[in-house]
PDB file as gemmi writes it, atoms N, CA and C in Angstrom:
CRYST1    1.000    1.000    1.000  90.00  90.00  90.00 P 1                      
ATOM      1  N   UNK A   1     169.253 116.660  90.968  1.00  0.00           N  
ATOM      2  CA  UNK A   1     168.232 115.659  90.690  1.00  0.00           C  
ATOM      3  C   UNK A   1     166.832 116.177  91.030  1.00  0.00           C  
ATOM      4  N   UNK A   2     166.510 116.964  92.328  1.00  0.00           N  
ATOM      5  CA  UNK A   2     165.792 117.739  92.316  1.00  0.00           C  
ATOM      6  C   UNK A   2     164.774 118.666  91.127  1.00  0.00           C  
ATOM      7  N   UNK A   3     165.596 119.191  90.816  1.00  0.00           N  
ATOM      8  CA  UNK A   3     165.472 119.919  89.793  1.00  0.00           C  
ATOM      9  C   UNK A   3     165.022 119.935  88.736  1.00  0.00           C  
ATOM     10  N   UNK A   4     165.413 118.710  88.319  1.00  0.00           N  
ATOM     11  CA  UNK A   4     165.154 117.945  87.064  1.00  0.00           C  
ATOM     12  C   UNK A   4     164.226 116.808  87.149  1.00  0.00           C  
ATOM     13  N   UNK A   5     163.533 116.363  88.255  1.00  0.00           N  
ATOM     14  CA  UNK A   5     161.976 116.035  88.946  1.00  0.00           C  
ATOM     15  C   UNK A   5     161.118 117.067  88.974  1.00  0.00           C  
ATOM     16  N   UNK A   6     161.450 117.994  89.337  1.00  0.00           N  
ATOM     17  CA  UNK A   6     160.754 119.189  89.334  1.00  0.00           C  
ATOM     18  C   UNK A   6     160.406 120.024  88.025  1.00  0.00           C  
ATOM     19  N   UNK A   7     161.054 120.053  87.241  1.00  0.00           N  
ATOM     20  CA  UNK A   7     160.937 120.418  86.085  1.00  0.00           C  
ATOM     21  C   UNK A   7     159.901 118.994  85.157  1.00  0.00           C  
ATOM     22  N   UNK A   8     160.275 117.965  85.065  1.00  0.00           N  
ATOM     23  CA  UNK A   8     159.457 116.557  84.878  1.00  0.00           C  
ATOM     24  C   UNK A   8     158.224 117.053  84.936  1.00  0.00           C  
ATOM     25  N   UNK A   9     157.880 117.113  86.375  1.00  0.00           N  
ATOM     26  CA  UNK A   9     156.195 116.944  86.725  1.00  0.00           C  
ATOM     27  C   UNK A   9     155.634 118.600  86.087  1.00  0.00           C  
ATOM     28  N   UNK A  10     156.220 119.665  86.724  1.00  0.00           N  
ATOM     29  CA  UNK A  10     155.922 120.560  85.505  1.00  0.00           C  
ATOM     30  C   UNK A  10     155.672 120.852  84.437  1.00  0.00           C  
ATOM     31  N   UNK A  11     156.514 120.114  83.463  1.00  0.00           N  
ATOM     32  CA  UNK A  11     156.028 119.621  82.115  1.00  0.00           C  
ATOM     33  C   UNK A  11     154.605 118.824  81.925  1.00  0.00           C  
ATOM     34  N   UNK A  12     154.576 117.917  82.684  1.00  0.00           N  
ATOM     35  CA  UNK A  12     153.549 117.109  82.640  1.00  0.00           C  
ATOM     36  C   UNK A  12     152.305 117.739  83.660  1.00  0.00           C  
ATOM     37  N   UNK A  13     152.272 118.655  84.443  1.00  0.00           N  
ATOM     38  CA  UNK A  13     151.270 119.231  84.411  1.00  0.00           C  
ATOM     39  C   UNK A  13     151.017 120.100  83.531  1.00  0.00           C  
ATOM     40  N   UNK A  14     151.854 120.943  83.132  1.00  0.00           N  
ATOM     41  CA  UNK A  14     150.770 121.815  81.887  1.00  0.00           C  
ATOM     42  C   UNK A  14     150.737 120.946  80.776  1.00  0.00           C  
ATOM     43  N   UNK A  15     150.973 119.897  80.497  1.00  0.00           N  
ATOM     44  CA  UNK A  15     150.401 118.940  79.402  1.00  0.00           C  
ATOM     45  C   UNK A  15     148.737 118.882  79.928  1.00  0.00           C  
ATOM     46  N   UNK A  16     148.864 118.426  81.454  1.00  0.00           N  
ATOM     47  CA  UNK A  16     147.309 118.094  81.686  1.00  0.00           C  
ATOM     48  C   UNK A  16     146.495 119.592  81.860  1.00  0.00           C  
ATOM     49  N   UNK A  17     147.253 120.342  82.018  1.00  0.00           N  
ATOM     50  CA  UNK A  17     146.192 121.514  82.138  1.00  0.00           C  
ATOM     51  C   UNK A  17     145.959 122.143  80.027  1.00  0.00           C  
ATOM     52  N   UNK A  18     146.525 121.538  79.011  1.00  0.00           N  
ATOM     53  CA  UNK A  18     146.697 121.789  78.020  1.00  0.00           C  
ATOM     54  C   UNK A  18     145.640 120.789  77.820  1.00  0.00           C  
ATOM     55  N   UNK A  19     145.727 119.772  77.714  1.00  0.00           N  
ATOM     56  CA  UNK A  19     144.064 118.508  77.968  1.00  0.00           C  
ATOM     57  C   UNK A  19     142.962 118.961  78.250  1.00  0.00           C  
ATOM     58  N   UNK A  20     143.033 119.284  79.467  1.00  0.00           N  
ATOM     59  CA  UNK A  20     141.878 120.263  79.982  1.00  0.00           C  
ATOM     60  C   UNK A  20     141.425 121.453  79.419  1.00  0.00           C  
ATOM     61  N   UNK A  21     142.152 122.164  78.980  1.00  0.00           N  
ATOM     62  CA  UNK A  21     141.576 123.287  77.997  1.00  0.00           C  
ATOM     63  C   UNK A  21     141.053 123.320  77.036  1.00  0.00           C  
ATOM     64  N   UNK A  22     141.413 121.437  76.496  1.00  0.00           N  
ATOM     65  CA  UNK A  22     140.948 121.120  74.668  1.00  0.00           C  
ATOM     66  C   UNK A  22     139.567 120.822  75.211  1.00  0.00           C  
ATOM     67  N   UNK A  23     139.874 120.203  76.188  1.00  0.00           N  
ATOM     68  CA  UNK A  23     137.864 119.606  76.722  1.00  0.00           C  
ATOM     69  C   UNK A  23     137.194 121.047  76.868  1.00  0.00           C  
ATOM     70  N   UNK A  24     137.503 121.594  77.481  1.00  0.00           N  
ATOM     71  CA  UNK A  24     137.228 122.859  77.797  1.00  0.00           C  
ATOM     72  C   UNK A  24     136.300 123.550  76.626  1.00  0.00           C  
ATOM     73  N   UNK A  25     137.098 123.583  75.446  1.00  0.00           N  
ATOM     74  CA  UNK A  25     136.709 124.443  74.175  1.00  0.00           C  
ATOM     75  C   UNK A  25     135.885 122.968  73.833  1.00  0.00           C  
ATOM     76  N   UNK A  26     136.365 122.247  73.137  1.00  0.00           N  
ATOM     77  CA  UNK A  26     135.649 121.045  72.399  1.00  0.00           C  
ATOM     78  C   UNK A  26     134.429 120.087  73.026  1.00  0.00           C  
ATOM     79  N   UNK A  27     134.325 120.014  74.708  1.00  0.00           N  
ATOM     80  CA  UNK A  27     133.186 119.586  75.153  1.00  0.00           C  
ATOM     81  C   UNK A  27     131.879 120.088  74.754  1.00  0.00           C  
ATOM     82  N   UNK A  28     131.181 118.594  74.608  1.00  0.00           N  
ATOM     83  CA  UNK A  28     130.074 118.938  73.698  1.00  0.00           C  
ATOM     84  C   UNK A  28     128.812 119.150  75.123  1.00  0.00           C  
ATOM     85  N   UNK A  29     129.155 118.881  75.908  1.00  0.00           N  
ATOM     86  CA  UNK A  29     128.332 118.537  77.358  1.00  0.00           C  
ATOM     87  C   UNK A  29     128.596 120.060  78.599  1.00  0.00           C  
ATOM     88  N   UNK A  30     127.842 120.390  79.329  1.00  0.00           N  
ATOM     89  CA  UNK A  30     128.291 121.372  80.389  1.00  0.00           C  
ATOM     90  C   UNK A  30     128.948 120.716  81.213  1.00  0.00           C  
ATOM     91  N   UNK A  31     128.719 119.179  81.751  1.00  0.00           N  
ATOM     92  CA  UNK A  31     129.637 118.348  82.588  1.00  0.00           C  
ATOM     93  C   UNK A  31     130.758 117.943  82.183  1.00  0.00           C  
ATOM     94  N   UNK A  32     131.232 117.729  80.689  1.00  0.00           N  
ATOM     95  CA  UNK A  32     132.912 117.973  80.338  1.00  0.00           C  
ATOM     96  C   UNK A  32     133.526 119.206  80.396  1.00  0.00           C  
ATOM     97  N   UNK A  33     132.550 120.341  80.325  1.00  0.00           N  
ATOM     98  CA  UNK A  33     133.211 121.509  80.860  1.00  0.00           C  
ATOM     99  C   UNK A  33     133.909 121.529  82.021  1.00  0.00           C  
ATOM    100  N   UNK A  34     132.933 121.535  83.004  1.00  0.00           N  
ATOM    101  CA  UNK A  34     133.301 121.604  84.523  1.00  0.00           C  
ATOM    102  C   UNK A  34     133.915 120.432  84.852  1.00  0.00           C  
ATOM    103  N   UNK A  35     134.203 119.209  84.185  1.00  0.00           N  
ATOM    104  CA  UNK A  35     134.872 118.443  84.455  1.00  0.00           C  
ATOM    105  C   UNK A  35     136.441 118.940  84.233  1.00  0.00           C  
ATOM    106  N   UNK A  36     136.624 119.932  83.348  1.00  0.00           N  
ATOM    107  CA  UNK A  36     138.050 120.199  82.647  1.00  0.00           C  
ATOM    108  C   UNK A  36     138.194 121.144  83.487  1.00  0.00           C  
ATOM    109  N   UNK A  37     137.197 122.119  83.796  1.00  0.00           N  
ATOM    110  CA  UNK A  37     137.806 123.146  84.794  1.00  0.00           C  
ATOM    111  C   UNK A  37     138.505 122.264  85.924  1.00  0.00           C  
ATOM    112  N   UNK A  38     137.860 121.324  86.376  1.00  0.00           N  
ATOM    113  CA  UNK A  38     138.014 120.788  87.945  1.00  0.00           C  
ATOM    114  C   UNK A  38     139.790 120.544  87.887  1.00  0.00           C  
ATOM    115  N   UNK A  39     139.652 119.685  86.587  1.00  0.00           N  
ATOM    116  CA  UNK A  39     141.300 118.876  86.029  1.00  0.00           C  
ATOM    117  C   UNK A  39     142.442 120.054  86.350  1.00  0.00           C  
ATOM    118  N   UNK A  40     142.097 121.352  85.412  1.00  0.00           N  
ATOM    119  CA  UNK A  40     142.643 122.217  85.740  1.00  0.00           C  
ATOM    120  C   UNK A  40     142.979 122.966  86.661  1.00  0.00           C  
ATOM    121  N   UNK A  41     142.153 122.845  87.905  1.00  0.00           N  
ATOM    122  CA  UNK A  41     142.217 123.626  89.545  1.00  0.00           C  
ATOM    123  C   UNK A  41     143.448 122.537  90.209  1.00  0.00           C  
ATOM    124  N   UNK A  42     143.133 121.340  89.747  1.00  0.00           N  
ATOM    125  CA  UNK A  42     144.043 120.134  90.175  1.00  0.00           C  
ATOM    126  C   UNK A  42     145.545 120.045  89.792  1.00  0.00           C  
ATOM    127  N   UNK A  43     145.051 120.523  88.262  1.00  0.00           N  
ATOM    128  CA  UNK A  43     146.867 120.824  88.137  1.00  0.00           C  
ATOM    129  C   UNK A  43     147.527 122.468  88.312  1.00  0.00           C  
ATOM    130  N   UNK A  44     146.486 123.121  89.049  1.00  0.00           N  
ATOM    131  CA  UNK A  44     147.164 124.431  89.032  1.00  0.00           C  
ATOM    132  C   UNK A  44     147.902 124.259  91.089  1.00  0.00           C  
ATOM    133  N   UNK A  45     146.865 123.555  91.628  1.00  0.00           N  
ATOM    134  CA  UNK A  45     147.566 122.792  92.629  1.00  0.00           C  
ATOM    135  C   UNK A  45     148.612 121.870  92.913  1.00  0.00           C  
ATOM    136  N   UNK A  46     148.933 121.250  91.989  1.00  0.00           N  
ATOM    137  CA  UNK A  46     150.037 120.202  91.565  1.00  0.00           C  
ATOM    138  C   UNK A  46     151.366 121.305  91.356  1.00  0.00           C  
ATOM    139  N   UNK A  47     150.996 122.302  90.751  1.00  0.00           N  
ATOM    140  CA  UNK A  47     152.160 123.558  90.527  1.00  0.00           C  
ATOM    141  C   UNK A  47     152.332 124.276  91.659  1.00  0.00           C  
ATOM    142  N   UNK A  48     151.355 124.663  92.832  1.00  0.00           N  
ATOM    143  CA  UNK A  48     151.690 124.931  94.273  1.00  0.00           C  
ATOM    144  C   UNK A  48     152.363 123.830  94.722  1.00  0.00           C  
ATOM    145  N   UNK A  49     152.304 122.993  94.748  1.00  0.00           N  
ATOM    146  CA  UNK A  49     153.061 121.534  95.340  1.00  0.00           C  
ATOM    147  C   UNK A  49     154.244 121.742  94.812  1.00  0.00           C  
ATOM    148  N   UNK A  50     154.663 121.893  93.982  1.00  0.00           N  
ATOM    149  CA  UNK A  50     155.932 121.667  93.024  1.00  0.00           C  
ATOM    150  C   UNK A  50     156.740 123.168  93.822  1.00  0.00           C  
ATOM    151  N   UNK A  51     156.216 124.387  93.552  1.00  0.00           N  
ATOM    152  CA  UNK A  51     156.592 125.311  93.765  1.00  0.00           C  
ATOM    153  C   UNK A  51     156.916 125.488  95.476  1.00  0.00           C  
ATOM    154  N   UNK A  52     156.084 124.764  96.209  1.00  0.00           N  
ATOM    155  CA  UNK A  52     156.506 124.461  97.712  1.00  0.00           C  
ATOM    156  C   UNK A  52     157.965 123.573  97.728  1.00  0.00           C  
ATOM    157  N   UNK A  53     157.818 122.536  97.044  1.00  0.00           N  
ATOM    158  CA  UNK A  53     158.734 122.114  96.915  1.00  0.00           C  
ATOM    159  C   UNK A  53     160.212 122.388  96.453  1.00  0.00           C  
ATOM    160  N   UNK A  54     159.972 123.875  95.972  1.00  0.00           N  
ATOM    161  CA  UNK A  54     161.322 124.253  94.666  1.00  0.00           C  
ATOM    162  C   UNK A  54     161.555 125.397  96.076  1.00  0.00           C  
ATOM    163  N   UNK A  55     161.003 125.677  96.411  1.00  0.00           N  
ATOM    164  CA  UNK A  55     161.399 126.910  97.235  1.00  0.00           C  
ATOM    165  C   UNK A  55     161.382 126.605  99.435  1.00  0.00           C  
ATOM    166  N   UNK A  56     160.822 125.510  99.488  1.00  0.00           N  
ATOM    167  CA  UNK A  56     161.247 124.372 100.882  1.00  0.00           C  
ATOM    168  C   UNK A  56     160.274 125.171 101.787  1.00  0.00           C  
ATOM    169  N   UNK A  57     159.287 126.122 101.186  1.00  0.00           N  
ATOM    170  CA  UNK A  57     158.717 127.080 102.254  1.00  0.00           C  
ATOM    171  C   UNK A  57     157.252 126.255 102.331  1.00  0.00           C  
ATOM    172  N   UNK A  58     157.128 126.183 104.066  1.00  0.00           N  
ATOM    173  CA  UNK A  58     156.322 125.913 104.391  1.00  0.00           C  
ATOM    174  C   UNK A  58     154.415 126.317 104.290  1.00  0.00           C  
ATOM    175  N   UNK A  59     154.692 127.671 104.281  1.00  0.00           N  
ATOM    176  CA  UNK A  59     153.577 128.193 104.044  1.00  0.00           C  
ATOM    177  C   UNK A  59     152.043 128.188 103.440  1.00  0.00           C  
ATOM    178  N   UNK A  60     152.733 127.271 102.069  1.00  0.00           N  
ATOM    179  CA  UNK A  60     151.997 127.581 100.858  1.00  0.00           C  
ATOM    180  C   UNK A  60     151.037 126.147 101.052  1.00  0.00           C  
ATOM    181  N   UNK A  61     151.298 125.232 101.991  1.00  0.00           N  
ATOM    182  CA  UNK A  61     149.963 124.773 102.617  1.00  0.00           C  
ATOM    183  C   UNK A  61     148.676 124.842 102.645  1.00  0.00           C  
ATOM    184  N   UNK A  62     148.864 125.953 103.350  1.00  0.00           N  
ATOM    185  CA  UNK A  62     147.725 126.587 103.743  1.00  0.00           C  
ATOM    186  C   UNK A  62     146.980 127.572 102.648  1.00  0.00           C  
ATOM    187  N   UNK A  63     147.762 128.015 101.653  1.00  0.00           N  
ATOM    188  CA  UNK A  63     146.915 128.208 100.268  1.00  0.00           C  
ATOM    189  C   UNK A  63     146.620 126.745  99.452  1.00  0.00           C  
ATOM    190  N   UNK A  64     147.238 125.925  99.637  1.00  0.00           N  
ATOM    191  CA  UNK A  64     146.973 124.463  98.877  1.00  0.00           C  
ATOM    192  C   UNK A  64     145.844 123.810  99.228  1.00  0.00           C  
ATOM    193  N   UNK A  65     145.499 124.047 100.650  1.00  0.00           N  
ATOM    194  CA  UNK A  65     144.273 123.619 101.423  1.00  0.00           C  
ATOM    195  C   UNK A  65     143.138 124.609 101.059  1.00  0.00           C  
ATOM    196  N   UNK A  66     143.592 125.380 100.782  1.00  0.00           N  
ATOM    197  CA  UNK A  66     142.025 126.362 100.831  1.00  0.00           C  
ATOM    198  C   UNK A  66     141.839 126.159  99.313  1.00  0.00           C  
ATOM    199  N   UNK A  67     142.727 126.178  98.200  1.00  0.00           N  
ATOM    200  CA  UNK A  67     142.121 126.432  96.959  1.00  0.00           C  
ATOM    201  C   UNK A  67     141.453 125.113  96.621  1.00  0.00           C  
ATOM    202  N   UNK A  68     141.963 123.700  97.183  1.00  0.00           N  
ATOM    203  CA  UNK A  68     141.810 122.835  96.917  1.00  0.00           C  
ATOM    204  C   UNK A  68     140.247 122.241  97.465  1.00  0.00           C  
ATOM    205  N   UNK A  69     139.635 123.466  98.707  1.00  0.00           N  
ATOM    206  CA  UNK A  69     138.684 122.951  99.145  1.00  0.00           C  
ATOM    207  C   UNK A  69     137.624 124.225  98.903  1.00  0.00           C  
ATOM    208  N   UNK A  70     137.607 124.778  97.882  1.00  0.00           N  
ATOM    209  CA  UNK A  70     137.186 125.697  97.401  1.00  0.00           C  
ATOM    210  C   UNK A  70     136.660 125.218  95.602  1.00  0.00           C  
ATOM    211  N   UNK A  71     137.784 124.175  95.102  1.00  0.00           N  
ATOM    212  CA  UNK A  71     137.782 124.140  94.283  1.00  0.00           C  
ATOM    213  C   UNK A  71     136.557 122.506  94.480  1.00  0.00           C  
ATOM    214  N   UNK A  72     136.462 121.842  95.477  1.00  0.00           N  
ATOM    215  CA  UNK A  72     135.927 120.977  95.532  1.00  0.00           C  
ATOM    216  C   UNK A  72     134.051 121.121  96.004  1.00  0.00           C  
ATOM    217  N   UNK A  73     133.923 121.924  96.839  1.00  0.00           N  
ATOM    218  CA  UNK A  73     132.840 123.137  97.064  1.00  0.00           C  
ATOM    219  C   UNK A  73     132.181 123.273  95.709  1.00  0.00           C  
ATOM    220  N   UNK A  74     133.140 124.187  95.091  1.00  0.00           N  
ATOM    221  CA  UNK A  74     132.567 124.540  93.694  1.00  0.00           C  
ATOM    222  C   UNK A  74     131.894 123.304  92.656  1.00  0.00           C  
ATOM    223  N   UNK A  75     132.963 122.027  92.502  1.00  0.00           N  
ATOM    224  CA  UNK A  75     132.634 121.479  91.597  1.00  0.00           C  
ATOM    225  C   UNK A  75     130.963 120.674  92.512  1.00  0.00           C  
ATOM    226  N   UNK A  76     131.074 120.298  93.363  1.00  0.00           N  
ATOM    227  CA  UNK A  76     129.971 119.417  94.305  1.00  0.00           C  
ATOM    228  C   UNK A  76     128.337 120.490  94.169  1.00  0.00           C  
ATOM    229  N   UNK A  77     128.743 121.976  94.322  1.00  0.00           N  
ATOM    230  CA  UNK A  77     127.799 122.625  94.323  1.00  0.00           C  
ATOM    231  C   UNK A  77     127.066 122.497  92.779  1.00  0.00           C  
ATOM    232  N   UNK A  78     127.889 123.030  91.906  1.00  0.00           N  
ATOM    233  CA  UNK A  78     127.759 123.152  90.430  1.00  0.00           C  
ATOM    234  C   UNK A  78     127.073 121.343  89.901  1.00  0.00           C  
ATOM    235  N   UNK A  79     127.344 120.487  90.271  1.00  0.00           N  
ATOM    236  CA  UNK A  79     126.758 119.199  90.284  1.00  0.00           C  
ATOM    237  C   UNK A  79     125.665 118.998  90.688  1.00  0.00           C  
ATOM    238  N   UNK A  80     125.196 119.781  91.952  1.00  0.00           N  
ATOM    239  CA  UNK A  80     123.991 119.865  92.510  1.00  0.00           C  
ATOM    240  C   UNK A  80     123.175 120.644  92.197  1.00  0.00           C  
ATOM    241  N   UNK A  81     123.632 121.323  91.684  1.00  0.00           N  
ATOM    242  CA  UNK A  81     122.540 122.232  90.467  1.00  0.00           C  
ATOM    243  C   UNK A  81     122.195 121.857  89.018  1.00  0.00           C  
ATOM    244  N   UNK A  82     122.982 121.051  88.390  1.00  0.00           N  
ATOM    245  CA  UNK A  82     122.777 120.325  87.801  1.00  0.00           C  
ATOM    246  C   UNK A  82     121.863 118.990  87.650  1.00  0.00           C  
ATOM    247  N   UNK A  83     121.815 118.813  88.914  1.00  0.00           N  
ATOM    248  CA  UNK A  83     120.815 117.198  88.967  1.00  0.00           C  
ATOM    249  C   UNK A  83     119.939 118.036  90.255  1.00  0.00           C  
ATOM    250  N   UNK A  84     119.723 119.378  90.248  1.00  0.00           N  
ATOM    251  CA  UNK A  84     118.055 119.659  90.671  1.00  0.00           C  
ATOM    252  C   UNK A  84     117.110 119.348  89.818  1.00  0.00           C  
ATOM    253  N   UNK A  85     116.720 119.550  88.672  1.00  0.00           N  
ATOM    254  CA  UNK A  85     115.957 119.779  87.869  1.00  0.00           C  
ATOM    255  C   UNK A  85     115.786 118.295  86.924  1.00  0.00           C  
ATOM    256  N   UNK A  86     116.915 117.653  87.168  1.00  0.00           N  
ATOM    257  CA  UNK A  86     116.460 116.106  87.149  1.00  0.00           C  
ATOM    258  C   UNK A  86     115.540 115.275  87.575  1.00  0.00           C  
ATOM    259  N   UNK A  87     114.502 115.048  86.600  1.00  0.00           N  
ATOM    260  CA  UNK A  87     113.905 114.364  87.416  1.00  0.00           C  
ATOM    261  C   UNK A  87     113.095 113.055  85.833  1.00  0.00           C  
ATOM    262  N   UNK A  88     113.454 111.345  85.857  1.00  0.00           N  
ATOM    263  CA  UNK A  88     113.167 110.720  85.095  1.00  0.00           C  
ATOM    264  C   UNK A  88     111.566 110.710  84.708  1.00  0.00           C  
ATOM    265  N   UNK A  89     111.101 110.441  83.247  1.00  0.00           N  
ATOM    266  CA  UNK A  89     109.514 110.534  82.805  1.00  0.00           C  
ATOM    267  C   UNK A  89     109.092 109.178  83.392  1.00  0.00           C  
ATOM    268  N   UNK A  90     108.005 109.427  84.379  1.00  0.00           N  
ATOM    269  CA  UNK A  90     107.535 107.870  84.847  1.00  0.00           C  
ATOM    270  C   UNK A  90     107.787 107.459  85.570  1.00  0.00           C  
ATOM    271  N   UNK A  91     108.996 107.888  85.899  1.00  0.00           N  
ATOM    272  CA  UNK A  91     109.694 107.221  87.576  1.00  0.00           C  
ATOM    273  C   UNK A  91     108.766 107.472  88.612  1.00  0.00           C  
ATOM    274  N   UNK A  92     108.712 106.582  89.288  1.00  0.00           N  
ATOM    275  CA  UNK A  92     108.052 106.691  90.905  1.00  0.00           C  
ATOM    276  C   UNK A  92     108.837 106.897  91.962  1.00  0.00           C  
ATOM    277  N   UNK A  93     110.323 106.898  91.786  1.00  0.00           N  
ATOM    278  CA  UNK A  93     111.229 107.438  92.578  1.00  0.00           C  
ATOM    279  C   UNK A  93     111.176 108.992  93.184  1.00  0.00           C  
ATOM    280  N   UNK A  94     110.364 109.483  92.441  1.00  0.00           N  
ATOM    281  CA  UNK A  94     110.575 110.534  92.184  1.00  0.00           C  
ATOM    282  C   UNK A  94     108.856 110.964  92.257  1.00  0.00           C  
ATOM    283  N   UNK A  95     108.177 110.981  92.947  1.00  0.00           N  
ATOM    284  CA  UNK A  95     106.593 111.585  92.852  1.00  0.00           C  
ATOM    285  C   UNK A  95     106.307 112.807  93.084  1.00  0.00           C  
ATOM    286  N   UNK A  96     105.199 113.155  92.164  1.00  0.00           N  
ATOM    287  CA  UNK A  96     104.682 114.934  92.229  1.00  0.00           C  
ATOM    288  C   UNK A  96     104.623 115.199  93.787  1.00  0.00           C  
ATOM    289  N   UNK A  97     104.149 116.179  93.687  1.00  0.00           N  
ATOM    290  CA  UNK A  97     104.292 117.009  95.078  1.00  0.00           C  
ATOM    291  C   UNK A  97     103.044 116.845  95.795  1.00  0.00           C  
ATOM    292  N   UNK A  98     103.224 115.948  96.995  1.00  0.00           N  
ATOM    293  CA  UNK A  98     102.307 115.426  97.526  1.00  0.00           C  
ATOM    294  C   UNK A  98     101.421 113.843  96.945  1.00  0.00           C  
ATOM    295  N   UNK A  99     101.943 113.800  96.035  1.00  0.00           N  
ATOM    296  CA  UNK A  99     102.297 112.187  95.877  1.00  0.00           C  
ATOM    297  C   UNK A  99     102.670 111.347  96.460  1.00  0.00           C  
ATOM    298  N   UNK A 100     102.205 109.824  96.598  1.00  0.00           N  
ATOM    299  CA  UNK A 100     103.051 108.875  97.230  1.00  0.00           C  
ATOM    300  C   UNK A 100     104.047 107.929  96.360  1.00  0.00           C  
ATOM    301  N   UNK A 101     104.524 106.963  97.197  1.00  0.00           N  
ATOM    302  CA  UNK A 101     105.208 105.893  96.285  1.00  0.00           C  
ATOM    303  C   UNK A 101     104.496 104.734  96.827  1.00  0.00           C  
ATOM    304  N   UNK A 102     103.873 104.077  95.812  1.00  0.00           N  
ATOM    305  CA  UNK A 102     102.994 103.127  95.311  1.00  0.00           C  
ATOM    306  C   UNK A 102     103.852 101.782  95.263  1.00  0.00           C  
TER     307      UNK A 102                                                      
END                                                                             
């Protein structure tokens, strides 16, 4: 029964990492890009999970933790570079340099 759970969610992660690749190519945006990469780091982790699970070894934890907080790093950084250079026409939220808010 194992086995055949295990095989299940396998299937259905590379369905979602197969999703993610169509966004990947077909996103019309740089943020559906990196949104599909992210999907994809998620289900390549979902396959460490599975694979911890198929083989009872403890170890692979501690690679599950690091890619997973590596992969979250990345997407948070890449976001923040993205909304530097943001800035709305007119807004006062937002004043020139050495400006106040009025």
């Amino acid at each position: 029964m194992t086995n055949l759970s295990i095989t299940i969610c396998s299937i259905m992660l590379f369905v979602g990492i197969l999703f993610a690749v169509i966004r990947l190519y077909k996103g019309p945006r740089l943020v559906d890009r990196v949104m599909s990469l992210d999907g994809i780091a998620v289900c390549v982790v979902g396959f460490m999970v599975l694979e911890m699970l198929k083989t009872q070894q403890v170890f692979y934890i501690d690679l599950i933790l690091v890619f997973s907080l590596l992969n979250f790093m990345g997407v948070v950084a890449f976001v923040f570079y993205l909304n530097k250079d943001y800035k709305p026409k007119g807004s006062k939220e937002f004043p020139e340099e050495g400006g106040r808010l009025d």
